[in-house]
N, C-alpha and C positions, 0 to 999 in steps of 0.2 A: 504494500500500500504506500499510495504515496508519501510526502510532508505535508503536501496539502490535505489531502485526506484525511489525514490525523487529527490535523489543526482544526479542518474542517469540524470532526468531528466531536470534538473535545467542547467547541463552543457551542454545537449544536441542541444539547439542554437532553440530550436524551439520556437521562436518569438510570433507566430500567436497563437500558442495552449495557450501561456501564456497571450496575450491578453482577446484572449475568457475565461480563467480563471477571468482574472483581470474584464472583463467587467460583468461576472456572479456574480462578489462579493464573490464567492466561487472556493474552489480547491477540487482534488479529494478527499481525504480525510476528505471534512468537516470543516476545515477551515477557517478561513476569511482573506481574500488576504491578501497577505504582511509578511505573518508571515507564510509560506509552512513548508519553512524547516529545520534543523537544523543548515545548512549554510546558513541561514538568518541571525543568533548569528554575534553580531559584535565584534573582536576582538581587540587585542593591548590596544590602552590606552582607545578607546571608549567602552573597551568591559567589563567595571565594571558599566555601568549604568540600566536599567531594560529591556533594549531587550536582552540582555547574556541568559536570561532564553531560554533552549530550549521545545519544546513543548512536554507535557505527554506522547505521545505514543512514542515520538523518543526518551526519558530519560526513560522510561521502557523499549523499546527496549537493553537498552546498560547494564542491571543492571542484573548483574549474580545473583543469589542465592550466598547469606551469606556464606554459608557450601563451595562453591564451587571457592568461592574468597581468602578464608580461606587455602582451602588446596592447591590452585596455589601459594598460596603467602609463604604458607610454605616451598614448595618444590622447588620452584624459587629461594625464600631469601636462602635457603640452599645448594644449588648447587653452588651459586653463592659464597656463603662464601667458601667454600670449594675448588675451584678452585681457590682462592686469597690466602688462607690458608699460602701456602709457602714465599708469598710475607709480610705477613703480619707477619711470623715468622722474615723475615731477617730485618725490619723497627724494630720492637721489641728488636732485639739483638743491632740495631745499637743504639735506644735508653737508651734503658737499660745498656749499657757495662757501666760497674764500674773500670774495669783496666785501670788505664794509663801506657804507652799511650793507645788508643782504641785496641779491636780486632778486630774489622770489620770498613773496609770505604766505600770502593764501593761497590756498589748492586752483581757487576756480583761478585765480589772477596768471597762478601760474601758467595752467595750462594755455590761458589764450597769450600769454606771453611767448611760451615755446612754439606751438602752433602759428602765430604771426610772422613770429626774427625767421625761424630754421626750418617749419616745414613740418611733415608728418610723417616721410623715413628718416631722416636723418635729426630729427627731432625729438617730438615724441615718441617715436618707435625706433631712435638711432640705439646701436646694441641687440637688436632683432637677433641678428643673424646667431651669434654666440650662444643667447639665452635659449636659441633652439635647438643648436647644435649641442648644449649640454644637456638641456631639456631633457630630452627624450632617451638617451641610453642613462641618464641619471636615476627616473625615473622607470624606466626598464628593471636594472639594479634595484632599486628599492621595492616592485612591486614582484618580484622573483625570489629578492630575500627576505619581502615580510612572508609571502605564503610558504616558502620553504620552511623558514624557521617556525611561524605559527602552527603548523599544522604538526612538525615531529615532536614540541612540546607539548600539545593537546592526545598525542599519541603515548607519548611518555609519562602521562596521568599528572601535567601539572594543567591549574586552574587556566582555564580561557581568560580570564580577565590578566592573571599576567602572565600570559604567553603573547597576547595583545599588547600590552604593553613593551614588555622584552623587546619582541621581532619590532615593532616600530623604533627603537635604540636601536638595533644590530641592524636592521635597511637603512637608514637614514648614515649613519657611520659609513656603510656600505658607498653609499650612493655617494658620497661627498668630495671622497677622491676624484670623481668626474663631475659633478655638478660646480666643486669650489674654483677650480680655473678657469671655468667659461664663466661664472659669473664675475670674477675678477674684470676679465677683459669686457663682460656687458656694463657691471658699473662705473669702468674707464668712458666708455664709448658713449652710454647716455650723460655722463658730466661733463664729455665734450660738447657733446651736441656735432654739431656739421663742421667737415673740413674746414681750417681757416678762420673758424667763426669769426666773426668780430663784435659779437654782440655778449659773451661769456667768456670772460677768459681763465680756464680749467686747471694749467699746467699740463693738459696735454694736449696733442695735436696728431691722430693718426688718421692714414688713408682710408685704410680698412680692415677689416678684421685680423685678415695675416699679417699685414704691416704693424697692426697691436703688436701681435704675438712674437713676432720678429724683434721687434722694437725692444720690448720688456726683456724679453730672453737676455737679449745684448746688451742691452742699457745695466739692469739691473738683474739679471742671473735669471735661472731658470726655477729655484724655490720663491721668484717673486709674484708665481701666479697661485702662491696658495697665503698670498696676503691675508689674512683675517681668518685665518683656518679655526683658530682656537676660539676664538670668542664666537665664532660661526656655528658651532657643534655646540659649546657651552650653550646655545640657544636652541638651534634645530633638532638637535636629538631629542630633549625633552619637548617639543613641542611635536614632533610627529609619533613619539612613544602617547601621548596623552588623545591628539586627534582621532588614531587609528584603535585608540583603546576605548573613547566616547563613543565611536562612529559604530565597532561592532555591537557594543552592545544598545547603541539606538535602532540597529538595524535590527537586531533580536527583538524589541519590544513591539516597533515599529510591525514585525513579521507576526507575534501572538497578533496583537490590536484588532490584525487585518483577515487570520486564520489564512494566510497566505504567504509565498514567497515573491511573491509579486506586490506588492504595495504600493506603486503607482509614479506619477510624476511629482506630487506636492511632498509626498512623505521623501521619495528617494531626493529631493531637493534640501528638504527640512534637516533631515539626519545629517547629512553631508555639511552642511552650514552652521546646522548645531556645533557636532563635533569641532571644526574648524574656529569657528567661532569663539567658544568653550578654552580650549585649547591657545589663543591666542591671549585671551585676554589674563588666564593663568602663567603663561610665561612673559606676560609682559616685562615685568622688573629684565629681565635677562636681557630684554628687546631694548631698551633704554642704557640697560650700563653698556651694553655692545657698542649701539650707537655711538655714545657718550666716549669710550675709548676708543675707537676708530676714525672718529670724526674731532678730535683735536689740533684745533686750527691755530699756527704760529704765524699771528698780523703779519711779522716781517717777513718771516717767507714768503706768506702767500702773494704779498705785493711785492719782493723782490722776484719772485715766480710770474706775479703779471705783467712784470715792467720788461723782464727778459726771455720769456714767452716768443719765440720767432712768429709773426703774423703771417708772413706770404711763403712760409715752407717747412715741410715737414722736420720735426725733432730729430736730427741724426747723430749729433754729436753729443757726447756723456755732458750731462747738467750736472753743475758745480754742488760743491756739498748743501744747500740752503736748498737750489732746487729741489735737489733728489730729494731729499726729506719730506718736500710741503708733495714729489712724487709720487714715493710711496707710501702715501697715508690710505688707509684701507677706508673705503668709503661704506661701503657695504656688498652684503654677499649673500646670497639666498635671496629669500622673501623680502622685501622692502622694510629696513624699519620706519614704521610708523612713528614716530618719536622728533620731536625736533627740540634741542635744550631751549629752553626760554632764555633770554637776555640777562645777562648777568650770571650765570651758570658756572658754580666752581666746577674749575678743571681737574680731572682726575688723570693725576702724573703717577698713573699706576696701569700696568697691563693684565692686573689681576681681575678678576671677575668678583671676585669672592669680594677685594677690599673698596669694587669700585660702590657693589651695593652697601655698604658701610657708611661710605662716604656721603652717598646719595641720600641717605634713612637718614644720617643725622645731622645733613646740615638743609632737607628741603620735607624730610619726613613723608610717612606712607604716601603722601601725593607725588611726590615723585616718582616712585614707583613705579608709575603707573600712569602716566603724564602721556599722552597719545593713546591711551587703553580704548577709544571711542573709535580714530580710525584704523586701528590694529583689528578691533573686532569686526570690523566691514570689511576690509579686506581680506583678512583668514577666511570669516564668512563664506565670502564671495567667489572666492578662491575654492577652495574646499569642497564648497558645494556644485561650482560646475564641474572639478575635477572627477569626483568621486559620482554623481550625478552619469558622466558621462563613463568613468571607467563600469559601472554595471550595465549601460545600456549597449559599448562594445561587446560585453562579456556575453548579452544574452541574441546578440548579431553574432557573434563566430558562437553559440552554440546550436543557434538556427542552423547557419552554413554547415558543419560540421557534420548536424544529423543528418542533413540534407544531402552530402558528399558521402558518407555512408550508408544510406539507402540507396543512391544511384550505386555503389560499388557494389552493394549486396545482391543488387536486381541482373547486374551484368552477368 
C-alpha cells in the first residue's frame, strides 16, 4: 500500500477498521500495530527519541535516486541565485563603498542608481557569469552530500532531526570548496560594476571573468580566491544545517496536514520560505560580525586606492602595499549579507568570530545582533523558497520521465 494510502487512511475516521486492525495484531501492510505509518513519527520536542524513525518502505518511498537529487538541486540552487543576483549586487555595493560619504543608502535608491550609470549586465547583474559557474556544481555537491549523508544516518538508527541537521554541516563544508572562489570573483565583479567605470570607483578594474581570475592568481596568489573562507563557513554551515533541518520537518507536517505526498504549490512555497526564513534570521548575529570583519574600510587606503585606481586601462601591474590591502578586503561570499554597520560603528581589529560578537553585544547590545535581521529574512525567505520550491518540482519531472523511459524499455 501506498504512503498515500496510509495517510489517506489514518485521517479517514474509520474507527472500527482500525480496531479490527488493532485487535488482529496486524495492518495491511505487514506490520505490527502501532507503528502503520509514517505519521505515527512523533514530532516537536518528543520527536528526537527512537519512535522518529519512520518505517523502510515509507523512507524508500521518499528517496529519489542520487543522480536525480543532484541535478534538482543544481538547477533549483541556480535559478534561485540568479533571481536574487540583482539584490545581492546592491547589499554588495552598499557594503563594499569605500567613498565617503557613501554612494548608495537605500535599496530602492540604489538600485535605480546602478541601473541608470552601468546598465543591467554589467550592472546589476555584473558577476552573473561566476555566480553560475559556481552555482551549480556547488550546489550539485551539497544536494549529493546532504542525501548521501542523510539517509546512511537515518539507516544507522540515528534520529532524522539530527541527521538533518549533520548532513546540512557536512554538504554545505562540502560544497564551499567550489562555491567560495567563484563567489570571490562574483563579489569583485558586482563592486566593480562595468569596465572603466567612472561612476564607482572599487579598487578594481577587470575585463572579464578570466581576466579576474588571471588577475588575482598573479597579483595576489592563488589562496586569494578563498578570501573570507572562515568567517564564510562560520556563517553558512550553521545556516544551511538549521534550513534543511526546518525545511524537513515542515515538509513532514506539511505531508500529515495534507494525508499526502503531494501538498501542492502554497505549502511547497510556505515550507521552503519558512525554513529559509527561520534559518536566516537565527544566524543573523554570524551574518553581521562577518560583514563587520570583512568589510573594514581604511579612509586612506580607500582614497589613496581611488586616486591611483588606472581609469582608461586595465590593472596589470602589482599595487603598492596600501592598494593591495584596501584589495584584498573580502567583501562578501555566499549569500549576500544583509547587514550594513550604521554610522559611527566600532571597528573590530579582530578576525575572530567569536570576539567580534563580544565586541558587538557590549558596546551596541542585542540590537546589534541583529541589525539587518528584516532584510536577511526576505531574502533567505525568498531564496529558499524558490530554490527548494523548484528542487521538488524537478524531482517529481525526472521521476515522471524516468517511469516513462522505463515502460517504453519494458514494452520493447
Amino acid at each position: 500500500m501506498s504512503l498515500g494510502s496510509r495517510v489517506a487512511n489514518l485521517f479517514s475516521g474509520s474507527t472500527n477498521a482500525q480496531q479490527d486492525r488493532n485487535n488482529l495484531g496486524l495492518v495491511d501492510d505487514g506490520l505490527q500495530a502501532g507503528k502503520q505509518t509514517f505519521t505515527d513519527v512523533k514530532l516537536g520536542t518528543e520527536g528526537f527519541g527512537s519512535d522518529t524513525m519512520p518505517s523502510q518502505a515509507d523512507e524508500e518511498e521518499g528517496r529519489p535516486p542520487y543522480l536525480h537529487s543532484m541535478i534538482a538541486g543544481g538547477l533549483g540552487g541556480t535559478t534561485g541565485d540568479l533571481l536574487m543576483h540583482s539584490l545581492d549586487t546592491v547589499k554588495t555595493r552598499q557594503q563594499g563603498d569605500p567613498h565617503i560619504p557613501p554612494r548608495y543608502t537605500s535599496m530602492l535608491s540604489s538600485y535605480g542608481t546602478i541601473l541608470r550609470q552601468e546598465g543591467l549586465r554589467r550592472g546589476l547583474y555584473g558577476g552573473w557569469l561566476p555566480a553560475m559557474l559556481g552555482s551549480f556544481p556547488g550546489t550539485v555537491i551539497f544536494f549529493g552530500t546532504y542525501e548521501y549523508s542523510k539517509r546512511h544516518m537515518i539507516d544507522a538508527g540515528i534520529t532524522p532531526q539530527f541527521a538533518y541537521l549533520s548532513s546540512g554541516f557536512v554538504a554545505d563544508f562540502a560544497a564551499s570548496f567550489v562555491y567560495v572562489p567563484s563567489e570571490v570573483l562574483k563579489t569583485r565583479l558586482q563592486l566593480q560594476g562595468r569596465y572603466n567605470n567612472p561612476f564607482f570607483q572599487s579598487g578594481y578594474n577587470y575585463k572579464s571573468t578570466s581576466h579576474a581570475a588571471r588577475s588575482i592568481i598573479r597579483q595576489e596568489g592563488f589562496m586569494a580566491l578563498f578570501y573570507g573562507y572562515k568567517a564564510t563557513i562560520f556563517r553558512d554551515l550553521p545556516f544551511s544545517a538549521l534550513q534543511f533541518a526546518f525545511y524537513e520537518q515542515a515538509q513532514t507536517w506539511a505531508r500529515q496536514w495534507k494525508g499526502s505526498r503531494e501538498i501542492g504549490l502554497p505549502l511547497e512555497l510556505l515550507t521552503g520560505a519558512t525554513a529559509g526564513g527561520l534559518a536566516g534570521v537565527i544566524t543573523c548575529p554570524l551574518d553581521v560580525v562577518k560583514t563587520r570583519i570583512q568589510t573594514q574600510v581604511n579612509p586612506a587606503a580607500a582614497r589613496a586606492t581611488a586616486h591611483k585606481a588606472p581609469q582608461n586601462s586595465p590593472t596589470t601591474t602589482k599595487p603598492d602595499t596600501s592598494a593591495l590591502k584596501q584589495q584584498i578586503r573580502s567583501i562578501s561570499t555566499s549569500s549576500p549579507s544583509t547587514h550594513t554597520p550604521r554610522p559611527g560603528s566600532i571597528k573590530l581589529d579582530t578576525s575572530s568570530v567569536f570576539t567580534g560578537l563580544k565586541v558587538i553585544y557590549n558596546t551596541e547590545g542585542l540590537a546589534g545582533w541583529f541589525r539587518g535581521v528584516g532584510p536577511r529574512f526576505v531574502w533567505t525567505s525568498v531564496q529558499s523558497g524558490c530554490m527548494l520550491f523548484l528542487y521538488q518540482s524537478i524531482l517529481r519531472r525526472l521521476e515522471v520521465y524516468s517511469a516513462s523511459t522505463e515502460e517504453e524499455a519494458s514494452a520493447l
